[in-house]
BAKEGU-363672 format. One record per residue (C-alpha): x, y, z negated; residue in three letters; residue number from 1. Coordinates in nm, 4 decimals, always signed. Example, Ala and Ser with C-alpha at 12.3 -4.5 7.8 and 13.67 -1.06 7.14 Angstrom:
BEGIN
x,y,z,residu,num
+1.2300,-0.4500,-0.7800,ala,1
+1.3670,-0.1060,-0.7140,ser,2
END
This chain:
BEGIN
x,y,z,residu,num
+1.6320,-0.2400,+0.5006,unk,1
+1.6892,-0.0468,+0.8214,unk,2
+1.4438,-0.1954,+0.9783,unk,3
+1.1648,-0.1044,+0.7196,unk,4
+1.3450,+0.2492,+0.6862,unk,5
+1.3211,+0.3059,+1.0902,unk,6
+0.9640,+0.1841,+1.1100,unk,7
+0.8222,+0.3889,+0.8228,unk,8
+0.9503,+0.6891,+0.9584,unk,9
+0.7996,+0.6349,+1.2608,unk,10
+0.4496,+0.6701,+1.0820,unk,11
+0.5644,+0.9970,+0.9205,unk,12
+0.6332,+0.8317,+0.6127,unk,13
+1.0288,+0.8528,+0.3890,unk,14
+1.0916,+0.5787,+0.1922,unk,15
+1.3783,+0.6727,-0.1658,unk,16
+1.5983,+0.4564,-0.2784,unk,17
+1.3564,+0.3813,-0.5717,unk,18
+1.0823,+0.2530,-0.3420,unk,19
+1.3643,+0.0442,-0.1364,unk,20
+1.4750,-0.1372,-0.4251,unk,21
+1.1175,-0.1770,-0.5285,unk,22
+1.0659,-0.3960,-0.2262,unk,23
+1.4190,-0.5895,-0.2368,unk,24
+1.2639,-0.6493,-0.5845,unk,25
+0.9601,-0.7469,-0.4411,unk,26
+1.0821,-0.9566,-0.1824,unk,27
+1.2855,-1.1855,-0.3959,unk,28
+1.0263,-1.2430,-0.6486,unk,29
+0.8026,-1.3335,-0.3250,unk,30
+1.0310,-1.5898,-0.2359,unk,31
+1.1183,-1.7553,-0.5685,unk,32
+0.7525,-1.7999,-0.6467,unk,33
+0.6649,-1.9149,-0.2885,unk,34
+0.8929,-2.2528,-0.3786,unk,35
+0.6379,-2.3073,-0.6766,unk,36
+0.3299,-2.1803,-0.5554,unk,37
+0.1886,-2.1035,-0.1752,unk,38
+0.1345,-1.7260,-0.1900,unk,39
+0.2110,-1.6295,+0.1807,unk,40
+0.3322,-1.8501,+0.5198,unk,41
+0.5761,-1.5392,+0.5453,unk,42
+0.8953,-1.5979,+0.3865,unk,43
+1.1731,-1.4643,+0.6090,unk,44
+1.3350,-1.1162,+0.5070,unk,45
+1.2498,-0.9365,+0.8541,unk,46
+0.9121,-1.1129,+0.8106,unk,47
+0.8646,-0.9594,+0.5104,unk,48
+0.9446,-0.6395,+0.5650,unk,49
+0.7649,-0.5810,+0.9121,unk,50
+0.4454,-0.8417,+0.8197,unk,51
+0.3709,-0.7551,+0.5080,unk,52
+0.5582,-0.4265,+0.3806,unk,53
+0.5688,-0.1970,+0.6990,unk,54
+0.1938,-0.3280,+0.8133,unk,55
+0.0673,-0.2138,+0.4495,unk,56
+0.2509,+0.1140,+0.4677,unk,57
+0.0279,+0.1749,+0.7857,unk,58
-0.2208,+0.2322,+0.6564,unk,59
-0.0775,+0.5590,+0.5600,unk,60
-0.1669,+0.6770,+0.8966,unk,61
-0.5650,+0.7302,+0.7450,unk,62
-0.5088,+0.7407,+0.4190,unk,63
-0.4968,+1.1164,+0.2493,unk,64
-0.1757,+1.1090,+0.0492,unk,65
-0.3006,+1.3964,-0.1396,unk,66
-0.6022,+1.2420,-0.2310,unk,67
-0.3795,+0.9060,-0.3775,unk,68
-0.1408,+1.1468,-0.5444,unk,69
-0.3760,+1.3257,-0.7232,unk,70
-0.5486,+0.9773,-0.8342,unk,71
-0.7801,+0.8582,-0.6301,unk,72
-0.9729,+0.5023,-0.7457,unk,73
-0.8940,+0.2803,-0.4829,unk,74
-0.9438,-0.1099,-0.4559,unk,75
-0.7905,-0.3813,-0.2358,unk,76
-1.0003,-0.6635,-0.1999,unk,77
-0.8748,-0.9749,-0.1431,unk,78
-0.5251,-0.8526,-0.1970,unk,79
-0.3404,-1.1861,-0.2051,unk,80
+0.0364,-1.1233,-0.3079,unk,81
-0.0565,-0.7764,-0.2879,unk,82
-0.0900,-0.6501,+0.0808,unk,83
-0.1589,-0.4240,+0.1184,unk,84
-0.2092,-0.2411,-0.2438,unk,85
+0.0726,-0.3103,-0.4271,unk,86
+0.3036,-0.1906,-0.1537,unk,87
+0.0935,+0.1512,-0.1253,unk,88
+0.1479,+0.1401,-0.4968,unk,89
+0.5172,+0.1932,-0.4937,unk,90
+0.5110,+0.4751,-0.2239,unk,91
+0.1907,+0.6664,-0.3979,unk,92
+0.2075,+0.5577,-0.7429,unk,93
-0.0391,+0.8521,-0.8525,unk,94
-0.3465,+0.5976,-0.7174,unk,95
-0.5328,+0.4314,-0.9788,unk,96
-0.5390,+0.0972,-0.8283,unk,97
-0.7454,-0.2044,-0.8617,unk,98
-0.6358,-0.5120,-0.7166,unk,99
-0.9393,-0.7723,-0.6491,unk,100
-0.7946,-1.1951,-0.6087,unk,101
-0.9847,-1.5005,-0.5873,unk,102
-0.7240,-1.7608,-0.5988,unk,103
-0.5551,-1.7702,-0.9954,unk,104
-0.2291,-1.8518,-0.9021,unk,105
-0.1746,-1.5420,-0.6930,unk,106
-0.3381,-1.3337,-1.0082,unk,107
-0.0555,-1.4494,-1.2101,unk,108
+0.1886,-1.3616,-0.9649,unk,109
+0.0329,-1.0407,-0.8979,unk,110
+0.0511,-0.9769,-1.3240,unk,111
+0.3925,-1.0557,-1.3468,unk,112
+0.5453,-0.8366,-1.0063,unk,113
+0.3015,-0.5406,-1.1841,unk,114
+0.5436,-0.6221,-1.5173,unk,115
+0.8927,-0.6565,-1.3636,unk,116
+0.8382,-0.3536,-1.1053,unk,117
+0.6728,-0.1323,-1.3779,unk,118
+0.3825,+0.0036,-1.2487,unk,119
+0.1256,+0.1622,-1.4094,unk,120
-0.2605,+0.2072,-1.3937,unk,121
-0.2748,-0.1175,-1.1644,unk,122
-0.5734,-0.3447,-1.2906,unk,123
-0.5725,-0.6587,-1.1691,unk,124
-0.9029,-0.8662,-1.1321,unk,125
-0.9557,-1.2416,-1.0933,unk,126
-1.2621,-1.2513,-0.9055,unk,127
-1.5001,-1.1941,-0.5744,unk,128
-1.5820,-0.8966,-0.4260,unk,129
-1.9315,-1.0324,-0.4249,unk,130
-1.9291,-1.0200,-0.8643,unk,131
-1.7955,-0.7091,-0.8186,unk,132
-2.0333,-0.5222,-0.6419,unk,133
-2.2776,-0.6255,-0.8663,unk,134
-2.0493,-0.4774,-1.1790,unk,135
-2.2169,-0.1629,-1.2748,unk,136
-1.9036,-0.0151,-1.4394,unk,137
-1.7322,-0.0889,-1.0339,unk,138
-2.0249,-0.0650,-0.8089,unk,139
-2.0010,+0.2367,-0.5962,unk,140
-1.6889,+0.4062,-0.8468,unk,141
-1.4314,+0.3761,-0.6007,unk,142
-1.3043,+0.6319,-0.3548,unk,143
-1.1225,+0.3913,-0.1168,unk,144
-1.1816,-0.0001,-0.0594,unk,145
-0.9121,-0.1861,+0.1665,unk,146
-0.8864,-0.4957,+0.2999,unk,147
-0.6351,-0.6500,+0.5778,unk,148
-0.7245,-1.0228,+0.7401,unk,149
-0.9627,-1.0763,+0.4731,unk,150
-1.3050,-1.1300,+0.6906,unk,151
-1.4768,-1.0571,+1.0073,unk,152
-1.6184,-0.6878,+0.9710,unk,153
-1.9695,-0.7784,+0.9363,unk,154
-1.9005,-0.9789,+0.6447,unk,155
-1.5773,-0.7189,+0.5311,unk,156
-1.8802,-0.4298,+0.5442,unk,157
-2.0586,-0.6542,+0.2896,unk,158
-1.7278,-0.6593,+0.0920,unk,159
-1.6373,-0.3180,+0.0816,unk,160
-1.8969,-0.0341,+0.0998,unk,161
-2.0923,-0.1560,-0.2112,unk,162
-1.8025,-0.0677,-0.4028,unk,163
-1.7030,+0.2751,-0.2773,unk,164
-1.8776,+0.5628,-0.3662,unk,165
-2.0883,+0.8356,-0.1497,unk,166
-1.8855,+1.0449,+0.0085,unk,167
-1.5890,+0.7888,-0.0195,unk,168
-1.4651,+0.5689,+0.2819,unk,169
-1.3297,+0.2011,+0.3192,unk,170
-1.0300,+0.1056,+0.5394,unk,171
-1.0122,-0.2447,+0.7315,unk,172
-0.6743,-0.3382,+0.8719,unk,173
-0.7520,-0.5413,+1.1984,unk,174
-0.5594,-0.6775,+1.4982,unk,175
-0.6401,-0.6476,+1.8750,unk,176
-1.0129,-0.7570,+1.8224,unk,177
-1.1213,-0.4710,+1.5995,unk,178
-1.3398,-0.2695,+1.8345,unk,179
-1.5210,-0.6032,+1.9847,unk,180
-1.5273,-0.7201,+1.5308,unk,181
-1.6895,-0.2960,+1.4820,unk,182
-1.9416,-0.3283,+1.7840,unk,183
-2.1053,-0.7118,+1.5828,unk,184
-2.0793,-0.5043,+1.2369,unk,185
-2.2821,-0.1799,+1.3467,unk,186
-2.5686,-0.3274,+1.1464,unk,187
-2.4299,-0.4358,+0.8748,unk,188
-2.2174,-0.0784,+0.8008,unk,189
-2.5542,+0.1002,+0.8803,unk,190
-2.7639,-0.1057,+0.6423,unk,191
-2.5315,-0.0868,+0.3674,unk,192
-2.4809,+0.2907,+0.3979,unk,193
-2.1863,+0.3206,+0.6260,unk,194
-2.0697,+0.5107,+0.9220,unk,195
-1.7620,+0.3984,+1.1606,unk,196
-1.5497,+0.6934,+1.1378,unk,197
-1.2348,+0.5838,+1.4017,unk,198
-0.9841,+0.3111,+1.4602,unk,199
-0.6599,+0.4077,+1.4811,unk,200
-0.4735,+0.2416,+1.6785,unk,201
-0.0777,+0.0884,+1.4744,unk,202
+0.2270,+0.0486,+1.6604,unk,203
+0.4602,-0.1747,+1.4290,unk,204
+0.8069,-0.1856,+1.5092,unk,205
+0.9312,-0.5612,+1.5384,unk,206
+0.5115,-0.6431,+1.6541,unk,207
+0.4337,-0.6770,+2.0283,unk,208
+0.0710,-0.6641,+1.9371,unk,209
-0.1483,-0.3280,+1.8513,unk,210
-0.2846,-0.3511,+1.5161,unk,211
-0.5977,-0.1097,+1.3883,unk,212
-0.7234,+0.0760,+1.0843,unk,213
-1.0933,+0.0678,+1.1095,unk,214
-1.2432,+0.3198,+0.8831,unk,215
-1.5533,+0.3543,+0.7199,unk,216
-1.7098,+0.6649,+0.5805,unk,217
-2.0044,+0.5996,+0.2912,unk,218
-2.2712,+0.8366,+0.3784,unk,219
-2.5456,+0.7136,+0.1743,unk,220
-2.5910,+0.4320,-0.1504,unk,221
-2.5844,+0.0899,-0.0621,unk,222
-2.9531,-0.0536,-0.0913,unk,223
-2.9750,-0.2949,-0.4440,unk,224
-3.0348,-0.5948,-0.2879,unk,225
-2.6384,-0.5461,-0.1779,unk,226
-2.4036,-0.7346,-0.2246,unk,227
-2.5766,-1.0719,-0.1860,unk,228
-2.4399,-1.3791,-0.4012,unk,229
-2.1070,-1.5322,-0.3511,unk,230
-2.0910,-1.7405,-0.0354,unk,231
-2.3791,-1.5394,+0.1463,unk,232
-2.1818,-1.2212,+0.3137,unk,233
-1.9563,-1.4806,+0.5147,unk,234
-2.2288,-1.7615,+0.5649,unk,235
-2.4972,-1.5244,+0.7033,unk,236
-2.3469,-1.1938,+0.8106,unk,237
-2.6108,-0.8995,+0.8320,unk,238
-2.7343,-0.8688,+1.1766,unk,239
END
C-alpha cells in the first residue's frame, strides 16, 4: 500500500488503517468478480491502486471535505465498479452518495462491495443519467455530480448539470485533452446553466501523463427541455 499511502499524501490527503484495509478489501473483491464478470481492463495490484484508487482520491484536490463531511448529496454518474464514488466513500463517509450504472452486472457488484465494506447512505441506481434528470425527486437535488472517462464534455455537461442544484457544481475527471474537450462544451455548460469554474491540473504518482478536474459551477436552472432522451446527449451534442 505504500504506493497509494505516498501518493495520497502528496494531494494533502492521510489515509487510516481503516480506509487501507477498505481498499485491500476492495481490491480483492475487484479481482474475484473480474474472473466472472468484465468490470474493469485493470486488474493488477499497482494498477489498481494508482488507476483507479489514487486517480479517484484526486479529486479531493476540488472537492470541499467539509462540505462531504457534513453530508453533502453527491452523485457519480456512470460510476462503473465505483470510480470514482465509492472510493471517496471510504475516505469521506459523511457524503450521502448516489451511485448512477447502466450496465446490471456492475450494479450487482456495486450492491454487494456496499454490503461486505459496510457503508452506509450509498444508493445505488440501475439506470441513465438521461432518466434521471428527468426524475423530479433527483433533478437538480444534488450538490455535486462526478464523472471520470464517462463522455466527451459536451455530452458529460448534458449528463451532469441537470442533476445538481443552483448554487451546486459538477466535477469531470479528464486527461490531457480537457481544455481543447471545455473550449467544444462552452455551449452546452452555458445553455444548461453552467459556468467553467477551473481545471486543475493532477499529478499521479506512477502516471507520466497530467490528468484534470474540470469543474463546473451551476449558476442558474437547467432549461426543461434538458436532459433530452436517452441516446440524444452523445448522438447530437449541444452546439
Amino acid at each position: 500500500m505504500e504506493s497509494l499511502v505516498a501518493g495520497t499524501r502528496e494531494l494533502g490527503v492521510t489515509l487510516a488503517d481503516s480506509h487501507l484495509a477498505a481498499f485491500e478489501t476492495c481490491y480483492r473483491e475487484l479481482v474475484d468478480w473480474n474472473r466472472r464478470f468484465n468490470l474493469t481492463a485493470i486488474t493488477d495490484w499497482e494498477g489498481v491502486l494508482v488507476r483507479h484508487f489514487l486517480d479517484s482520491l484526486s479529486c479531493l484536490k476540488a472537492l470541499p471535505r467539509k462540505e462531504l463531511a457534513a453530508g453533502a448529496r453527491v452523485v457519480d454518474v456512470g460510476t462503473g465498479a465505483g470510480f470514482p464514488g465509492l472510493v471517496l466513500k471510504v475516505v469521506c463517509p459523511g457524503m450521502r452518495l448516489t451511485l448512477l450504472e447502466a450496465t446490471r452486472k456492475k450494479v450487482t457488484f456495486l450492491e454487494h462491495i456496499v454490503r461486505v465494506l459496510g457503508l452506509e447512505e450509498v444508493e445505488i441506481v440501475h439506470g441513465r443519467a438521461e432518466a434521471l434528470g428527468r426524475d423530479s425527486s433527483r433533478r437538480e437535488r444534488y450538490d455535486w455530480a462526478l464523472a471520470r472517462a464517462v463522455a466527451e464534455m459536451p455530452t458529460l455537461a448534458e449528463y451532469l448539470l441537470p442533476l445538481v442544484r443552483v448554487g451546486g457544481a459538477a466535477l469531470a475527471q479528464k486527461g490531457e485533452g480537457a481544455a481543447a474537450e471545455v473550449q467544444t462544451a462552452e455551449t452546452a455548460i452555458t445553455t444548461l446553466g453552467g459556468r467553467v469554474r477551473q481545471l486543475v491540473p493532477v499529478e499521479l504518482r506512477g502516471l507520466a501523463e497530467t490528468r484534470y478536474l474540470v469543474v463546473l459551477d451551476k449558476l442558474a436552472a437547467t432549461p426543461d427541455k434538458y436532459p433530452r432522451r436517452p441516446g440524444m446527449p452523445r448522438k447530437s451534442p449541444i452546439k
